[in-house]
N, C-alpha and C positions, 0 to 999 in steps of 0.2 A: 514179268516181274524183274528187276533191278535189284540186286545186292552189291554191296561194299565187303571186301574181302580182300586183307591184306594190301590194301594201296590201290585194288583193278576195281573198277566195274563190272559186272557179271551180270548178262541179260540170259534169261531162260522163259522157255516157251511150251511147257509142256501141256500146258491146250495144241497146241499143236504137233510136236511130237517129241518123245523125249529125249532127241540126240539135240534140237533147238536150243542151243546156247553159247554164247560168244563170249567174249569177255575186250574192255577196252581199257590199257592203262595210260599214264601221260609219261613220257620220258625226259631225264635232266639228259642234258647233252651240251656239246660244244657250241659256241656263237662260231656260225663261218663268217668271213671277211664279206661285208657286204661291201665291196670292189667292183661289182658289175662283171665278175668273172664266173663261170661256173662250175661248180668244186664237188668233189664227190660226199658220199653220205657220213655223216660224223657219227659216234659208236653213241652206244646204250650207257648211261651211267645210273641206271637206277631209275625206280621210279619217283616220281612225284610223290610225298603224303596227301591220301585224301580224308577228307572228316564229314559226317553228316552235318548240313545246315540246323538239322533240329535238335543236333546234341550244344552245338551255341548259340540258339535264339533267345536268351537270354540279351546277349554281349551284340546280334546282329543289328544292321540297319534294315526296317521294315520290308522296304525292294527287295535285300535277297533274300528274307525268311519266305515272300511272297512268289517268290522261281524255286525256294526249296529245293532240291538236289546237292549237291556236294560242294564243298570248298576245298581249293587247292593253292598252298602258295606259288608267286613266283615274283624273283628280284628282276626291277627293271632292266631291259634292255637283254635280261635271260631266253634262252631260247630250248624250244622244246619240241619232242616230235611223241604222234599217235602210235602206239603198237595196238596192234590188234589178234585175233584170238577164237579159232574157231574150234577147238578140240572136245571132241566128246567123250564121257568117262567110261571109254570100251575102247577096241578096236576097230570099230566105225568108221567112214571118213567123217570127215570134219563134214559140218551142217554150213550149205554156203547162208550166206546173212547180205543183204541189203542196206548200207550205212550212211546215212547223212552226217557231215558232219560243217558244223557254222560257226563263226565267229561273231559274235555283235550281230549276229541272226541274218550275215551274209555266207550264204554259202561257198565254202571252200573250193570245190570245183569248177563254178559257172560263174560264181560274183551277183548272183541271182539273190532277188529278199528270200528269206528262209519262209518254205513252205511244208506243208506235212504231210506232203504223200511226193512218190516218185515221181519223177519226169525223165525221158527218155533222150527228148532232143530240146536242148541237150542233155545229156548226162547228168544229174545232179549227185550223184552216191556214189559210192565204192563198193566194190565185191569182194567178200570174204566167202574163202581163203584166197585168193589169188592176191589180193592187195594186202602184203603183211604190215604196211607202217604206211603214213600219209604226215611228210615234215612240212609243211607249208602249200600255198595257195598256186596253182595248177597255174600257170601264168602262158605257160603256150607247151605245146607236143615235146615231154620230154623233159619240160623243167619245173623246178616249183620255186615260189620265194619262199626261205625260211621262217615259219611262225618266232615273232617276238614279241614277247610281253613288253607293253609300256602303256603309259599312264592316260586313261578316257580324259577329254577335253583339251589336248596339246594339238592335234590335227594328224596324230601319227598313222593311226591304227586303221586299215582296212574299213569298219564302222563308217567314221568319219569320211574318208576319201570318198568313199562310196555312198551313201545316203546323205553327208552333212549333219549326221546328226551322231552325238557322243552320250547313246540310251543304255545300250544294253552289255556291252560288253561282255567277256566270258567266252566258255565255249559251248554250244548247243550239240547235241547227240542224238539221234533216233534210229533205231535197228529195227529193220522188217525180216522174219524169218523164211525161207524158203517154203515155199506148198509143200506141203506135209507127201504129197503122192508125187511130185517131182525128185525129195529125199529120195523115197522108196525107191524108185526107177534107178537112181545113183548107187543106192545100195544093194539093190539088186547084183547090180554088175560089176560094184566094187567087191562082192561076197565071192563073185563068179571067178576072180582073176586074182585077190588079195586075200584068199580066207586067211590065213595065218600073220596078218602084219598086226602088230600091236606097237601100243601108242601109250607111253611114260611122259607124265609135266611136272612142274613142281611149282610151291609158289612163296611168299616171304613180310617186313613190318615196321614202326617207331614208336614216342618218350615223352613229360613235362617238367613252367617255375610260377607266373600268379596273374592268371586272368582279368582283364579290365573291360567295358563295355566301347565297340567301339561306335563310336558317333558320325556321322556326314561326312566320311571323306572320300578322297579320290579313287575313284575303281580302275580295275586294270583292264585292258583290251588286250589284243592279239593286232602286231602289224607285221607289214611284210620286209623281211631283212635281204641276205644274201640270194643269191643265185644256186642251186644245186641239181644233178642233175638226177632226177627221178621222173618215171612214168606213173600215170594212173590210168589203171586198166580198163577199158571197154567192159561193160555187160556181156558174156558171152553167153546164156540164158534167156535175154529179154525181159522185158518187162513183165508178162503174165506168170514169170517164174516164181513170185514175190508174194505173200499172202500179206496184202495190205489192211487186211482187216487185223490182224494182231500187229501191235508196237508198242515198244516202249521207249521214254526220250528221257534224257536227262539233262539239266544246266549246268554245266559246271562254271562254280563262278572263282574269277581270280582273283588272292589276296596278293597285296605288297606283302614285304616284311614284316613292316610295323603292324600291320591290321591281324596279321597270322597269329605273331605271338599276343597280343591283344583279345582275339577270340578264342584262343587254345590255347593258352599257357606255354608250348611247344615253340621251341626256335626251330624257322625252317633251315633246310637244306643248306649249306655254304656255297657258295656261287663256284662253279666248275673253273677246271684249268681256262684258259684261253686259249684259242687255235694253235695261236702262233707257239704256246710252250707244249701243247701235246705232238705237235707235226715236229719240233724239236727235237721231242725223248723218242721220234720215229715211231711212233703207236701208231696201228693201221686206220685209216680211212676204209670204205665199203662204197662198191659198186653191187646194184642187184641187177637185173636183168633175163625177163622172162620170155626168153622169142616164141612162144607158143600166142603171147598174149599181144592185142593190139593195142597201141596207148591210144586213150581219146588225145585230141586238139585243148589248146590252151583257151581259157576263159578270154573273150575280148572284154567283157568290163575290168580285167586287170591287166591288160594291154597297157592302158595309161597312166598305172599307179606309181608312186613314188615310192624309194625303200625309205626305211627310218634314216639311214647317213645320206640320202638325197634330201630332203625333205629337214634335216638339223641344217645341212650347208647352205639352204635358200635362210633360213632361219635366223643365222649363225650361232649356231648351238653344237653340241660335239656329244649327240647322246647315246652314243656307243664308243666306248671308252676301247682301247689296244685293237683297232680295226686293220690292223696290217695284211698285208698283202702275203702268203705265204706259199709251198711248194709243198704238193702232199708226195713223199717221194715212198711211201707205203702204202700200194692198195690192193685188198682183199675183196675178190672176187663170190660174190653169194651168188646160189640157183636156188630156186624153186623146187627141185626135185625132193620126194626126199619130205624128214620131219624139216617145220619153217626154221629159218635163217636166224638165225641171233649174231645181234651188231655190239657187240664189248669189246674194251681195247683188250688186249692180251701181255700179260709181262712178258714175254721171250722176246 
């Protein structure tokens, strides 16, 4: 089962057992310099608003009432990253989760057509909790390009590079829960060495002015921006860890602007600072780094992809506007230990 709550997605599995639940939200964040350089993690600035597709199928175009799942906006050339979320409402460890996640129904880790169950070799998914956030497209050991929204049918977007074809756009989701008897065994020994740890979350929401229907127009994708320097971690489980007979998936589809306040009355989000003026006011950057964990290898189908400011310059087009080159001269160190990591700039 899938719930909307407060701006997250929330997957629970209590067929399975009842610590089985994750949650996925999307984060506004900085555009890094897509320079060809590679720069460390840019902070949390809130999540994305989401809205159910059937509270405005009225106002939708037929294709996304027909993927149903969630609408999210986002301003061209905006750039966004996954958090992810495995806490249980006790003292529990956290339930690990199995996650696909795809763009234009190419998968994010392999560059593979989006399929609905695991693959191993290679890798197709992420592990929760070990992987707390996932900014973009796994492009080789160690790096990722940064997910950026821009517009289906320009040639930008991941989709097109990769298939040739500007269909689906959006983002795709599916969570497989851990075997219910592999929990156990964790919790067993998590009970044996941690009885007394306990676990506090919290969570949070938005507003509207006068709805219109919107009609046939351009959908947004997800392409690949800057360089940054993030892992995605190995299975350390395996594959039979996975109870793939329970899942649930969701589509998240992306609005422009114009199309948001048009099917929700609600203006979205205002476009974040730029790099160059947050690395300015000296607000930290974020390095994560988990040496217990191994990073898999980068996708060879995005070995030969173009970023969106490669791909304007063949073009001659400029569709990333203040792409400067900048110096992150504040970087904050996250572990793994410990409750997960939260990336927010900080006033001090």
């Amino acid at each position: 089962m899938i719930t909307l709550e407060n701006d997250r997605l929330h997957f629970r599995f209590p067929e399975v057992h009842e610590n089985a639940r994750c949650s996925v939200s999307f984060q506004r964040t900085l555009r890094i310099p897509d320079d060809g350089a590679p720069h460390h993690l840019p902070p949390g600035l809130g999540n994305f608003p989401l809205r159910h597709v059937d509270d405005c199928k009225s106002r939708l175009p037929a294709e996304w009432l027909r993927r149903g799942g969630v609408l999210m906006p986002m301003h061209q050339a905006e750039a966004m990253w996954i958090s992810f979320g495995s806490r249980p409402y006790s003292s529990a460890p956290e339930y690990p989760f199995a996650v696909k996640i795809a763009t234009g129904k190419v998968c994010a880790v392999t560059g593979e057509n989006w399929t609905e169950h695991l693959n191993r070799d290679p890798q197709d998914y992420v592990v929760l909790p070990d992987q707390p956030w996932i900014d973009g497209y796994c492009v080789e050991k160690g790096e990722i390009r940064q997910f950026i929204a821009m517009p289906l049918g320009e040639g930008y977007t991941v989709e097109e590079q990769i298939t040739g074809a500007a269909e689906h756009g959006g983002i795709q989701i599916i969570a497989y829960p851990m075997k219910a008897e592999r929990y156990e065994a964790i919790l067993a020994e998590y009970e044996e060495e941690f009885a007394d740890r306990r676990v506090v979350f919290s969570d949070h929401v938005a507003a509207p002015p006068a709805p219109s229907v919107v009609h046939a127009s351009q959908s947004m994708g997800l392409a690949p921006g800057g360089r940054m320097r993030q892992e995605i971690y190995d299975d350390p489980y395996g594959l039979d860890a996975w109870d793939q007979r329970h899942a649930s998936r969701c589509f998240v589809t992306i609005a422009n602007s114009g199309q948001w306040i048009a099917m929700t009355g609600e203006k979205p989000p205002t476009s974040p600072p730029t790099a160059k003026q947050y690395a300015d006011a000296g607000l930290p950057w974020f390095d994560y780094y988990d040496g217990d964990a191994t990073a898999v290898a980068g996708a060879e189908k995005f070995a030969d992809l173009s970023s969106v400011a490669e791909i304007g310059a063949k073009k001659g087009e400029t569709p990333l506007p203040e792409n400067e080159s900048l110096t992150e001269t504040r970087v904050v160190r996250l572990a793994p230990a410990g409750p997960q990591p939260v990336r927010e700039p900080s006033a001090d």
